[in-house]
DOMINU-462676 format. One record per atom (N, C-alpha, C): residue in one letter; x, y, z. Coordinates in steps of 0.05 Angstrom, whole numbers, plus 32768, in hexadecimal, padded with zeros to 4 digits. Layout:
N
aXYZ
...
//
This chain:
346
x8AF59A767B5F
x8AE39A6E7B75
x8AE19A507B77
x8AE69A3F7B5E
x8ADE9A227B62
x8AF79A167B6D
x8B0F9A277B67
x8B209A197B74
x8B309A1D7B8B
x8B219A357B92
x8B1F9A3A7BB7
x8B0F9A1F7BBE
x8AF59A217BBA
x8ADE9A147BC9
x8AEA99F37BCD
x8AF699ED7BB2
x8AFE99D27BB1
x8B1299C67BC1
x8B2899DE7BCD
x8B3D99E27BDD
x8B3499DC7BFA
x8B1A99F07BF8
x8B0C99F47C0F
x8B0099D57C1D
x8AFA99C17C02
x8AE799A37C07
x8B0499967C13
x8B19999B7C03
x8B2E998B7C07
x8B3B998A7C23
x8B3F99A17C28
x8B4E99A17C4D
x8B3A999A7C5C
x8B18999E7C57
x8B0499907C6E
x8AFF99797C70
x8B0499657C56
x8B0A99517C52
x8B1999437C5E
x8B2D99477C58
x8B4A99467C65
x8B48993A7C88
x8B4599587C90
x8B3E99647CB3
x8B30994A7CC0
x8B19994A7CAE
x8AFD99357CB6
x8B1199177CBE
x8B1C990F7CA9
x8B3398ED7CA7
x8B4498FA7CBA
x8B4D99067CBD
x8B6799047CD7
x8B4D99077CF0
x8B3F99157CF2
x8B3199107D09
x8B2898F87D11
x8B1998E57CFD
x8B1298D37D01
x8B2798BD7D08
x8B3C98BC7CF6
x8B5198AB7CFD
x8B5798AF7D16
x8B6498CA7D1F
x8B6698CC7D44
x8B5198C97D55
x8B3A98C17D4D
x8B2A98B47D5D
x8B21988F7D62
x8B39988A7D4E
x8B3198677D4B
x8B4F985F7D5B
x8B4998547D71
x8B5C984D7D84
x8B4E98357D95
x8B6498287D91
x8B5F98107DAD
x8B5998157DC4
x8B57982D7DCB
x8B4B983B7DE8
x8B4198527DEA
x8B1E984A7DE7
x8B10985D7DD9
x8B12987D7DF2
x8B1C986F7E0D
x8B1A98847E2A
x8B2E98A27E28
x8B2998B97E17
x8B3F98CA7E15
x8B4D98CD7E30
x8B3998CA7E3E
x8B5098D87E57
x8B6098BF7E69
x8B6398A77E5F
x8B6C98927E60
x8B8D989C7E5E
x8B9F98977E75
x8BC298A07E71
x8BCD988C7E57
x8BDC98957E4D
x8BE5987E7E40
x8BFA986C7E4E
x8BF5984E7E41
x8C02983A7E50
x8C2098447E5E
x8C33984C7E4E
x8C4E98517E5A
x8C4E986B7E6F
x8C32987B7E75
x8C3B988E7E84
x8C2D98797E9C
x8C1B986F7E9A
x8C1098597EB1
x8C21984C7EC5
x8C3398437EB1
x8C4C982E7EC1
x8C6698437EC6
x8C64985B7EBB
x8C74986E7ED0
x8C6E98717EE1
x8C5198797EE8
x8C4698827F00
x8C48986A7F0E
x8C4898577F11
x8C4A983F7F20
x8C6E98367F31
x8C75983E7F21
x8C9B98437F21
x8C9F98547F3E
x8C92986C7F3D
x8C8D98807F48
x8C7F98827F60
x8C6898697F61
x8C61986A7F7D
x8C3F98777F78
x8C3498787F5F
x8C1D98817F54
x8C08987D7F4C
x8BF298657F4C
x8BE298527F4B
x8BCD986A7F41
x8BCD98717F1F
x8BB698777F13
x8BB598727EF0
x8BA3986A7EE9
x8BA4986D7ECC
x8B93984F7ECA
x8B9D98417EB0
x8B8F982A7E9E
x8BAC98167EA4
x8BAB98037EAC
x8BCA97ED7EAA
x8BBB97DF7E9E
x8BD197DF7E88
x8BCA97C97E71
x8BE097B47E6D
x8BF297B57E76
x8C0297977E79
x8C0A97997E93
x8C1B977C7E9C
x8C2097737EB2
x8C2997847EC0
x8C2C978F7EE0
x8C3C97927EEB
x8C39978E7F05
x8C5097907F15
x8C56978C7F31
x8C5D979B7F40
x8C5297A67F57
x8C5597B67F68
x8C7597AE7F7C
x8C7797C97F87
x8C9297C67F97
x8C8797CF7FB7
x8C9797AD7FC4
x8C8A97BA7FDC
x8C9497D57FED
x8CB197DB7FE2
x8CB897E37FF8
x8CB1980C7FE9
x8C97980C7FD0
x8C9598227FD3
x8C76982D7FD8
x8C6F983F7FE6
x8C60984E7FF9
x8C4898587FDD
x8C3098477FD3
x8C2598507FBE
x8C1898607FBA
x8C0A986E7FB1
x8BEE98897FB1
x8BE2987D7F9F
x8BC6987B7FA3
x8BB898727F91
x8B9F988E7F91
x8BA9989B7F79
x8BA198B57F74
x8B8A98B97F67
x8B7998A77F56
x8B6A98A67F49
x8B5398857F40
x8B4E98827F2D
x8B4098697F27
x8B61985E7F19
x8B6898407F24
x8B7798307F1C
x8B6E98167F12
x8B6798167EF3
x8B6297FF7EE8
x8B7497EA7EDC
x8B6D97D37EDE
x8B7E97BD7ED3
x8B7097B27EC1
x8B7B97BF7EA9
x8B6F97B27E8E
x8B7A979C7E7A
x8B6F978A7E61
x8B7C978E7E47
x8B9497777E50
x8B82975E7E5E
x8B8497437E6D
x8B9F97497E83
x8BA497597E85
x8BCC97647E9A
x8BBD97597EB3
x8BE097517EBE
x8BD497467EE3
x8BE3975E7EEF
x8BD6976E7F08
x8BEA97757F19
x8BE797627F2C
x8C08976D7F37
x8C1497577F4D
x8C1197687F5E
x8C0897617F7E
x8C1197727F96
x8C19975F7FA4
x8C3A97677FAA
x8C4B97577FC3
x8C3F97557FE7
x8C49974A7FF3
x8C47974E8009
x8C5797678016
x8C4297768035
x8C4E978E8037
x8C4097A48023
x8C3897A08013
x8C3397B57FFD
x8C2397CF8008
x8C2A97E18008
x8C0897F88015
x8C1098078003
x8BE8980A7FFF
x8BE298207FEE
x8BCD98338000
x8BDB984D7FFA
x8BC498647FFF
x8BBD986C7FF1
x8B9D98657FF7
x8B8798747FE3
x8B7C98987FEF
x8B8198A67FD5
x8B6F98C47FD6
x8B6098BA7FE3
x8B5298DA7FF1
x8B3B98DB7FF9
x8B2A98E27FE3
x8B2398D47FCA
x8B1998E47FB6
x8AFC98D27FAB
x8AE898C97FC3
x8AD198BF7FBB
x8AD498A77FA7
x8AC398A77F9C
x8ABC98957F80
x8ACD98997F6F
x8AE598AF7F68
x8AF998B17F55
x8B0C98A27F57
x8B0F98967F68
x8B1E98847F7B
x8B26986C7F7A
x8B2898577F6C
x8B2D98367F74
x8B3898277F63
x8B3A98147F6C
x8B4998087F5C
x8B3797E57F4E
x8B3797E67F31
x8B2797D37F26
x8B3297BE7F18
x8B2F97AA7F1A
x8B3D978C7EFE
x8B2697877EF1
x8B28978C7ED7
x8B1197877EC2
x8B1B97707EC4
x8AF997647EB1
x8AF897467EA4
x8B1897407E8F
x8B24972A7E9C
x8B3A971A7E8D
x8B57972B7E98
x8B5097377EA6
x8B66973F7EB2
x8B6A972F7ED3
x8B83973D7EE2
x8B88972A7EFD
x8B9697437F0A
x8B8B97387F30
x8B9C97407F31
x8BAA972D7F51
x8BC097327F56
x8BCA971C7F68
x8BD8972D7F80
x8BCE97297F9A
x8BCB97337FAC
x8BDC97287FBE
x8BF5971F7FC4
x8C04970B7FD4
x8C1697147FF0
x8BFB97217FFE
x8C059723801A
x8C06970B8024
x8C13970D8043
x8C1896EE8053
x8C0C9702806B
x8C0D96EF807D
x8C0096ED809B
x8C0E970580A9
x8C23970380AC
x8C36971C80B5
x8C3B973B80A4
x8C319730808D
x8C389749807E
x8C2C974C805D
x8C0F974F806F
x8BF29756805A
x8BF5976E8048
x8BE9976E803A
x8BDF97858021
x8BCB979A8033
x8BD997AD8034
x8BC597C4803A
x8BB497DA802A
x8BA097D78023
x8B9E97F68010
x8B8398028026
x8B8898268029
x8B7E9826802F
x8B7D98498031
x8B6498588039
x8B649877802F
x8B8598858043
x8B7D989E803B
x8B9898B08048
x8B8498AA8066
x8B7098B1806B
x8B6B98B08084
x8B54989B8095
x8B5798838083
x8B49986B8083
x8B28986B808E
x8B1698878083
x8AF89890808F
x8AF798818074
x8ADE987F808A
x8AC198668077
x8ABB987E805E
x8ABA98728043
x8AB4988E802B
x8AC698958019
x8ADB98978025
x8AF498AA8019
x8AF4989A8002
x8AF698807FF7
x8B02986B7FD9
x8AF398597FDA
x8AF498517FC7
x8AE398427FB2
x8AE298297FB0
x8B00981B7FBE
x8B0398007FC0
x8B1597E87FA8
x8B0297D97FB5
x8B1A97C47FA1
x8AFA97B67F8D
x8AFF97BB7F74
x8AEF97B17F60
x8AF1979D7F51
x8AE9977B7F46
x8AF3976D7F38
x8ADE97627F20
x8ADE97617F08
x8ACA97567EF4
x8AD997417EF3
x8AC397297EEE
x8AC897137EE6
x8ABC970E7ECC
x8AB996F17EC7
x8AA796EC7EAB
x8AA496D17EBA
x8A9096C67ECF
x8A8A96AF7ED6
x8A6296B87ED0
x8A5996AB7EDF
x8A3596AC7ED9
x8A2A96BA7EF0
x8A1D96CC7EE3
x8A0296E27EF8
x89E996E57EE8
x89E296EE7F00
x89C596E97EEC
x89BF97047EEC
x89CD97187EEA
x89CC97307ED4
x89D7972F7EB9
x89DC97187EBA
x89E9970E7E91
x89FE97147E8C
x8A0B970A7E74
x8A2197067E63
x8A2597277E5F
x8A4397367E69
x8A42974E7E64
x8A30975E7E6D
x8A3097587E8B
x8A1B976E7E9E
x8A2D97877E9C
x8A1C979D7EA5
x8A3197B67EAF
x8A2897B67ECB
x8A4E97BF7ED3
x8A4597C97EF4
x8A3B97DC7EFB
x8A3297E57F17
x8A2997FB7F23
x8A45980E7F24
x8A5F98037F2D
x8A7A98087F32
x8A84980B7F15
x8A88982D7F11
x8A97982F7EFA
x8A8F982A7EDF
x8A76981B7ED4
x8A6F98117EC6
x8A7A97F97EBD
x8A8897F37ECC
x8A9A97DA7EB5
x8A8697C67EB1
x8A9697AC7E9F
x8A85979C7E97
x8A8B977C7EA5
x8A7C976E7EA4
x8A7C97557EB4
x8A6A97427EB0
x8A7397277EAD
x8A5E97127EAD
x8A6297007E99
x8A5F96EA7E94
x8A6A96D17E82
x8A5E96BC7E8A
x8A6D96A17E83
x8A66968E7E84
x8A7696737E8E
x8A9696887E96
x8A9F96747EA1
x8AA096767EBF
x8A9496627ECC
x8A9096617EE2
x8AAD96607EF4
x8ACB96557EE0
x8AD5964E7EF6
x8AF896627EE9
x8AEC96827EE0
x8AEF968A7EDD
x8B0B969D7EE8
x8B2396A37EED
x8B3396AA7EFD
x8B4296C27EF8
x8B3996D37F10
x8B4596F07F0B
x8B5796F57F24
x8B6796E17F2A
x8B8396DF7F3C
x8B7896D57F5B
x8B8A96E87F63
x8B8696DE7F80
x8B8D96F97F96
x8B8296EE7FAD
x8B7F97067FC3
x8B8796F97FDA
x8B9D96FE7FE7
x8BA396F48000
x8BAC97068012
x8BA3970A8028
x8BAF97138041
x8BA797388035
x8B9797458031
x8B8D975C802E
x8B7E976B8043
x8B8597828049
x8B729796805D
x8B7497A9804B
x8B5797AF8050
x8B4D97C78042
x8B3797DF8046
x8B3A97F18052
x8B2B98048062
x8B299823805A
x8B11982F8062
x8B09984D805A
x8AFD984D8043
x8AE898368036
x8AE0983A801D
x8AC598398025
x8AAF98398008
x8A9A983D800C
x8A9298587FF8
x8A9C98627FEB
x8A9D98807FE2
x8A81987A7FCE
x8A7A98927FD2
x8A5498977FD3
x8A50989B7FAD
x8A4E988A7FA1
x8A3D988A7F7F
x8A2F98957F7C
x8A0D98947F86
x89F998A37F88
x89E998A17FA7
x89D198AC7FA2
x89C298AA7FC1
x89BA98857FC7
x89C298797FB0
x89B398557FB4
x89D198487FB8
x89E098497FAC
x89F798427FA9
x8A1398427FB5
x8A2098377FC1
x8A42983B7FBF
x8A5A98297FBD
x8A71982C7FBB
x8A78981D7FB0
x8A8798097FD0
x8A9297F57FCA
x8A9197D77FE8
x8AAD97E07FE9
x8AB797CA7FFF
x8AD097CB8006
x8AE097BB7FEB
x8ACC97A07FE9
x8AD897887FCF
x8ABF978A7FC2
x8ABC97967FA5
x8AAA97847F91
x8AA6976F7F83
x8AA197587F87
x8AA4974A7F77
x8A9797417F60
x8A9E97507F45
x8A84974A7F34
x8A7F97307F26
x8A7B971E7F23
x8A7596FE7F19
x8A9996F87F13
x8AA196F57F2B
x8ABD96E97F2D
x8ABC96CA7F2E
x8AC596C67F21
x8ACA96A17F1D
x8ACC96897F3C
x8AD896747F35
x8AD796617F4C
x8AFE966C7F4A
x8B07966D7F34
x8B2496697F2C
x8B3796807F40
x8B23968C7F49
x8B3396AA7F54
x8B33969A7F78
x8B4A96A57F7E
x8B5596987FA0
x8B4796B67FAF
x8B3696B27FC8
x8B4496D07FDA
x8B3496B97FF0
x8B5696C78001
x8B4C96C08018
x8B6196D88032
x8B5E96DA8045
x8B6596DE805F
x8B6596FB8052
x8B4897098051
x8B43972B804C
x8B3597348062
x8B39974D8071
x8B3797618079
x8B29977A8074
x8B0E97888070
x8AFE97988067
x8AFC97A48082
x8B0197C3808A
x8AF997D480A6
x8AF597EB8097
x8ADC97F680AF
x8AD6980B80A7
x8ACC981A808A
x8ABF980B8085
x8AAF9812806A
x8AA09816806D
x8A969835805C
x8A75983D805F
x8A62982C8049
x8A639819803E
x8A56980B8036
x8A5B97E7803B
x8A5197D58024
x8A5C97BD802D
x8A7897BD802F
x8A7D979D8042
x8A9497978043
x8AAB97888029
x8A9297788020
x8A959764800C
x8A6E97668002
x8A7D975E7FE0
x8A5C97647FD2
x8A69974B7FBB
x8A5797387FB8
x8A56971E7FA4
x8A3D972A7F92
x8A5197347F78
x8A3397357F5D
x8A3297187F4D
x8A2597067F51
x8A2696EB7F40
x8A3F96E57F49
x8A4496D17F36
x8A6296C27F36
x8A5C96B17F49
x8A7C969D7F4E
x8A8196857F53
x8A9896847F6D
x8AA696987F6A
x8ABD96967F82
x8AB496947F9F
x8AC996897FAC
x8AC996817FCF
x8AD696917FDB
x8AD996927FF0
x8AEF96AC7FFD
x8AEE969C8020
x8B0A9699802A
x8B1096928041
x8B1496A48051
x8B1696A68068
x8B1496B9807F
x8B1796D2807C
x8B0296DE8076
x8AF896F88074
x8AE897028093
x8AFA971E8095
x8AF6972C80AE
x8AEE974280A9
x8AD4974C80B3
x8AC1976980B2
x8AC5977C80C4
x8ACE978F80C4
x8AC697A080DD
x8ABC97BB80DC
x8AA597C380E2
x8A9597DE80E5
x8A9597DF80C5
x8A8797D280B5
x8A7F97D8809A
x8A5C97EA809F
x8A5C97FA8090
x8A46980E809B
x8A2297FE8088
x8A2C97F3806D
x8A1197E4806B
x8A1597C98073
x8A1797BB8058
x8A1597978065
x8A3597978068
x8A4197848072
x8A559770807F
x8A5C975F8064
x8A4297538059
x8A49973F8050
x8A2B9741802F
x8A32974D801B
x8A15974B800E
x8A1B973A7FF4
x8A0C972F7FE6
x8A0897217FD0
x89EF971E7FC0
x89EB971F7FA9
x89DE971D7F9E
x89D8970F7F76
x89D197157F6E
x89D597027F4A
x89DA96E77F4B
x89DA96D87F5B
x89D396C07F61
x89F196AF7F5C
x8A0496C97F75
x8A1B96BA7F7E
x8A1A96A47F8E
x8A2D96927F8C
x8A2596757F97
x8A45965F7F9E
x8A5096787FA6
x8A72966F7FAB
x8A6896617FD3
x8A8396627FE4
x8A83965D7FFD
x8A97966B800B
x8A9096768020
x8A9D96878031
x8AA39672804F
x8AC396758053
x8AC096628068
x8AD396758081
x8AC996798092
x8ACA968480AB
x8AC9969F80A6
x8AB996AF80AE
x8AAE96D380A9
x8AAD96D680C7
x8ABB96ED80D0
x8AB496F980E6
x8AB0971A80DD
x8A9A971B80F0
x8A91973580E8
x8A8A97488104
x8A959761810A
x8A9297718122
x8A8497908116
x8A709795812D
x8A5E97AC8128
x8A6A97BA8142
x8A7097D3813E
x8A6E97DE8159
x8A6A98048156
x8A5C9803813E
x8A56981D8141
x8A3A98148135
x8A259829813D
x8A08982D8131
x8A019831811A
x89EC982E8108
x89E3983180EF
x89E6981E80DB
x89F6981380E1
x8A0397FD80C6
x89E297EE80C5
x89E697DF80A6
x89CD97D580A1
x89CF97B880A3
x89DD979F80A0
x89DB978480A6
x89F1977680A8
x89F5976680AE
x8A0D975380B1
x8A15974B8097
x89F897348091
x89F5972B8072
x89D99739806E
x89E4973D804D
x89D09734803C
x89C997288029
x89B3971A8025
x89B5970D800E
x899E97177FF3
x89A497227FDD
x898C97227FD0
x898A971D7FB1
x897097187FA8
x896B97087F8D
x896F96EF7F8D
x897196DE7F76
x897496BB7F73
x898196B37F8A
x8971969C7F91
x898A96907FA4
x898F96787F94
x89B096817F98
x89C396697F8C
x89D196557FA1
x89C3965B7FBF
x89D5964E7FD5
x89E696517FD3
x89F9966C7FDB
x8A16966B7FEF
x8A1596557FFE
x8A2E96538003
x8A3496498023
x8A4A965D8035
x8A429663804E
x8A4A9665805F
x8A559655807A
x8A7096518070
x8A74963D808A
x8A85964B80A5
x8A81964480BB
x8A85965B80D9
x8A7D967780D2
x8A75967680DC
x8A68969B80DF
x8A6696A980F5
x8A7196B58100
x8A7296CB811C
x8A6D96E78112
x8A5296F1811A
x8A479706811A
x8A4797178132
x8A4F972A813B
x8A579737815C
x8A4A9757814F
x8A2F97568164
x8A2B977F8165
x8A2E9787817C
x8A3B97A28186
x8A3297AD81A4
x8A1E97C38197
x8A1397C48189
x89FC97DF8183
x89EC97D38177
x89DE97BC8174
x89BF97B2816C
x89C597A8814B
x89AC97B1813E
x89AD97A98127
x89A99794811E
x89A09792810B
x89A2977580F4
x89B7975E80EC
x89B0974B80F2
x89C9973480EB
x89C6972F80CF
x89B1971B80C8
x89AA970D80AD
x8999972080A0
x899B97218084
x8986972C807D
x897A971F8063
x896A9715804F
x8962970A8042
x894F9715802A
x895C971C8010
x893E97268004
x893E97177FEE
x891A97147FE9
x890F97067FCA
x891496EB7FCE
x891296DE7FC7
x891F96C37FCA
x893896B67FCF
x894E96CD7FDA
x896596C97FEA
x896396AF7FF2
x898096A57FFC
x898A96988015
x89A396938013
x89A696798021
x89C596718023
x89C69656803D
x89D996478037
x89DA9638804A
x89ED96378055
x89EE96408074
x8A009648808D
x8A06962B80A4
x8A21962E80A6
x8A32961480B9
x8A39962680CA
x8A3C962280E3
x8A4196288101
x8A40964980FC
x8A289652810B
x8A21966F8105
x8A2396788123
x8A2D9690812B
x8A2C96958146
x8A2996B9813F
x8A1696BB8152
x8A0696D48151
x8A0396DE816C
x8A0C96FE8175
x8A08970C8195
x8A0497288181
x89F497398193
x89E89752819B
x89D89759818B
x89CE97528175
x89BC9753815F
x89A097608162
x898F97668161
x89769770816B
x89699764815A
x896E97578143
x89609746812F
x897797338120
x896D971C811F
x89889705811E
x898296FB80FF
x896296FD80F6
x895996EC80DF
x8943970980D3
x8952970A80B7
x893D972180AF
x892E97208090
x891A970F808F
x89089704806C
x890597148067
x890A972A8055
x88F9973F803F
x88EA9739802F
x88D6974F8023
x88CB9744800D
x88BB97278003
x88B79715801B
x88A897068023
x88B396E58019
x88CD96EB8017
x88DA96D28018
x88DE96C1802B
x88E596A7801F
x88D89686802E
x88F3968B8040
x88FD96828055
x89149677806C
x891996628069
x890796538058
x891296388045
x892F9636803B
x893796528037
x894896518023
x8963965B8032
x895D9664804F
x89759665805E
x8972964C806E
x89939639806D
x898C962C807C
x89A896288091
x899C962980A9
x89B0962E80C4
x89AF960D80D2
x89D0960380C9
x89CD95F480D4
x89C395DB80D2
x89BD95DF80B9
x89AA95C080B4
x899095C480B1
x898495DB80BF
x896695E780C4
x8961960380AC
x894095FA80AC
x893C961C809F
x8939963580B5
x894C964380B3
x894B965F80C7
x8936966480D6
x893D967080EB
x8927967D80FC
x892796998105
x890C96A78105
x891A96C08112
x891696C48129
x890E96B3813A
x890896A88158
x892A969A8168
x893796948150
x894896868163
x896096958166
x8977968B8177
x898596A68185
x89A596A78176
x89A89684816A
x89BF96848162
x89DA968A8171
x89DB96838189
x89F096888195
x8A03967181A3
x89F9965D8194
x8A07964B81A2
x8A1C963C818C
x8A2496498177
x8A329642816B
x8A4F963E8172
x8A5D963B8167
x8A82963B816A
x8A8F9659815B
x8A9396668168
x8AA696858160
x8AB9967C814E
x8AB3968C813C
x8AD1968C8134
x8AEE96998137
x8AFF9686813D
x8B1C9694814D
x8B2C96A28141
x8B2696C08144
x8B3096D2812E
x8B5796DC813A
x8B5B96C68153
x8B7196D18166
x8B8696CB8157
x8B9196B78140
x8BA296B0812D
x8BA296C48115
x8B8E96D98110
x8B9196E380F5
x8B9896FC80F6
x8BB997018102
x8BCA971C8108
x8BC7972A80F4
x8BC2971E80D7
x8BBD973480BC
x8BAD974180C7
x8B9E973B80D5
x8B85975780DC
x8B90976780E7
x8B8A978580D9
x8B97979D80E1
x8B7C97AE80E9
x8B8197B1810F
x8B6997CA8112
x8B6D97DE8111
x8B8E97E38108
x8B9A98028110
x8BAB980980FB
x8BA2981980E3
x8BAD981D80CB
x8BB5983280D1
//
């Protein structure tokens, strides 16, 4: 009997150390692909799993982006010019993310932009384009996101997680909970070091572009029919946006901009806001603001909107603190007739 029983300590012993050992891994996510089946699927035309080192997309193949595609474990992906990706219709399971210290580099041109976008480009269907940084928010060092949980937030302000050029991206918005969903671009405390400019956001059931903290700028950015804000920020981002055009032409959507928590003063320089169905232009909460250069505003039913009983001190139009009396229309448009990357017809 004692030397059953002892037999008996010995193999559970045993069992217990190999278990434990197959549980101590550099990637604690079981259902995480492993790296070499990742970069098959990518070979293939397959955009799902964890990428953990470099790689570069091919333009001339037709991608699926079947699931959540993360870029981990500091790797850059490259996307060429020409590049399209179709995203599932598969909600919040859906998108594609660059954790903190990773990159990723986006190098459409004018003629021949980066497209990603659902199989049938409706507001909902995906999840979007997601980026952590490690620059300063004032949700702290190693915030978690709402998106995916990841983690985000640091201290270097001038922080760089690649670059974004010449991008359209449409049919996202896919619903998290009843408060929540996820934007066209997240930006979570992305540095000054990161480039995007000449992006494209249509048809999103939520924002177009969302600033969590951080430091980055972004050049001509174009909105169209985003179903909440156009333009939202909040954690006491404080980068500069220079020429935003933004078009409403379906009902419901909730603001152009918003701004809310610390104000760190954005800047906004040209701004063309256009509704044919009413609605809200500016919107402002807590001690928001931002300071706005050549703003031009038509069909709005409310042009200036204080929440929560914050000062207009802190928006300033023009040289002035805001008004919600004034009409804002006499600004300079911005001439969106040069920027052929814009695609209305995916």
């Amino acid at each position: 009997m004692k030397k059953s029983k002892f037999k008996f300590i010995t193999i559970t012993v045993i069992f217990a150390l190999l278990t434990l050992t197959s549980c101590d891994n550099s990637d604690p996510d079981p259902i995480v692909k492993p790296t070499i089946e990742v970069i098959e699927n990518l070979k293939s035309g397959i955009l799902n799993g964890k990428l953990k080192e470099n790689f570069t997309l091919n333009p001339l193949t037709n991608y699926q982006l079947t699931s959540s595609f993360i870029v981990a474990n500091n790797a850059t992906l490259t996307i060429p010019a020409g590049t399209q990706i179709k995203a599932a219709n598969g909600g919040t399971d859906v998108y594609i993310a660059i954790l903190m210290g990773s990159k990723i580099k986006i190098n459409g041109t004018d003629n021949n932009p980066v497209i990603m976008s659902s199989l049938n480009g409706n507001p909902g269907d995906w999840g979007g384009l997601t980026i952590c940084g490690k620059a300063t928010t004032t949700a702290g060092v190693d915030a978690q996101a709402e998106v995916g949980g990841f983690i985000y937030g640091g201290v270097e302000d001038t922080d760089n997680s690649g670059s974004i050029k010449y991008l359209v991206i449409k049919g996202t918005g896919a619903q998290i909970n009843s408060e929540s969903q996820y934007n066209g671009v997240s930006l979570y405390a992305v540095g000054s070091g990161t480039v995007i400019e000449n992006i494209a956001v249509i048809d999103g059931s939520d924002d177009g572009i969302e600033f969590f903290g951080g430091t980055v700028s972004v050049k001509n950015l174009y909105l169209e029919n985003n179903e909440d804000d156009a333009v939202d920020w909040t954690e006491g981002w404080n980068g500069t946006v220079t020429n935003t055009y933004i078009s409403h032409t379906i009902t419901g959507f909730s603001t152009a901009f918003e701004g809310d928590k610390l104000n760190n003063n954005p800047n906004f320089i040209n701004v063309t806001a256009i509704s044919t169905v009413g609605g809200k232009a500016l919107q402002f909460k807590k001690e928001s603001g931002a300071t706005l250069t050549n703003l031009y505003l038509s069909g709005y039913q409310t042009n200036i909107d204080m929440k929560d009983g914050g000062s207009l001190n802190n928006v300033i139009i023009d040289g002035n603190p805001a008004s919600i009396t004034a009409d804002y229309n006499t600004g300079t448009k911005v001439n969106i007739s040069s920027w052929s990357w814009r695609q209305e017809n995916l």
